[in-house]
C-alpha positions in Angstrom: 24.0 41.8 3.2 23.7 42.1 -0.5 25.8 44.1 -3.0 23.3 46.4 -4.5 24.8 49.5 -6.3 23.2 52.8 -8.7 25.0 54.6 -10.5 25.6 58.2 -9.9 25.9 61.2 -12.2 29.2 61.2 -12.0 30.1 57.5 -12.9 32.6 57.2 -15.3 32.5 53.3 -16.0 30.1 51.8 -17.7 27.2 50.2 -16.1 27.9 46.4 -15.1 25.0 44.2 -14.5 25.5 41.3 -12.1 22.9 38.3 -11.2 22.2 34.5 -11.6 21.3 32.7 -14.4 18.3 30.1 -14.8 21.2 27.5 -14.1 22.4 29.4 -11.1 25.8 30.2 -12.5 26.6 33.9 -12.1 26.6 36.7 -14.7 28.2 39.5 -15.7 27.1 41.6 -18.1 27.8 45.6 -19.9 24.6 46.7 -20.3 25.4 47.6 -24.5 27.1 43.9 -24.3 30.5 45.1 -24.0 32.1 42.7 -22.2 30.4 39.8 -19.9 31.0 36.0 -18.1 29.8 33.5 -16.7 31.1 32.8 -13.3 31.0 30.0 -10.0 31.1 32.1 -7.8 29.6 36.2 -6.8 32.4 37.2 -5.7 34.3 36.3 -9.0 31.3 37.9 -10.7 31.8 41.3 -8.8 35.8 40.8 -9.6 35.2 40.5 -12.8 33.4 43.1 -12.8 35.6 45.9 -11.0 38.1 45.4 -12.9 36.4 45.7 -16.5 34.5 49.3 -15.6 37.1 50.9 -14.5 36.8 50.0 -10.6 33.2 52.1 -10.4 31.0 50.1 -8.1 28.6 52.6 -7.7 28.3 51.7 -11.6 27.1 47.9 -10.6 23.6 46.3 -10.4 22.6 43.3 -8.8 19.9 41.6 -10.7 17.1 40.1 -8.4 16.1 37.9 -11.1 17.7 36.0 -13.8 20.0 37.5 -15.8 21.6 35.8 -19.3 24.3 36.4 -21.1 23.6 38.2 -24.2 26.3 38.3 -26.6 25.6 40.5 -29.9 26.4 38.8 -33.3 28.5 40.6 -35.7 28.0 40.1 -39.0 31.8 41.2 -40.2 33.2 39.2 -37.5 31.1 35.8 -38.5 32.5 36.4 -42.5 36.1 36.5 -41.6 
């Protein structure tokens, strides 16, 4: 049985996407690229994942496809 949440109205965490990579490696990721990982293992993934939004699930998504983990450059952070 697959893990397959939507989030509600009344979510309060942030929405967590979860899938596999082209590599099959599992990822996390915030959808505005909050916070994210790579992972061996779903259930890591979905740990992972609790615990950074808040413990929503109804606020995860389980990717069908491939998922890859975006991580957004920030120009003040690469001058420092």
């Amino acid at each position: 049985m697959k893990l397959v949440q939507y989030p509600s109205r009344s979510s309060t965490g942030p929405t967590v996407f979860v899938g596999k990579n082209r590599f099959g490696n599992w990822v996390v990721g915030e959808q505005n690229g909050i916070f994210g990982g790579l992972f061996a293992s779903r259930a890591q993934a979905l740990k992972y994942a609790l615990c950074e939004n808040g413990q929503h699930p109804e606020a995860i998504l389980e990717v069908a496809g491939e998922i890859e983990l975006v991580i957004p450059h920030r120009a003040q952070e690469a001058r420092a």
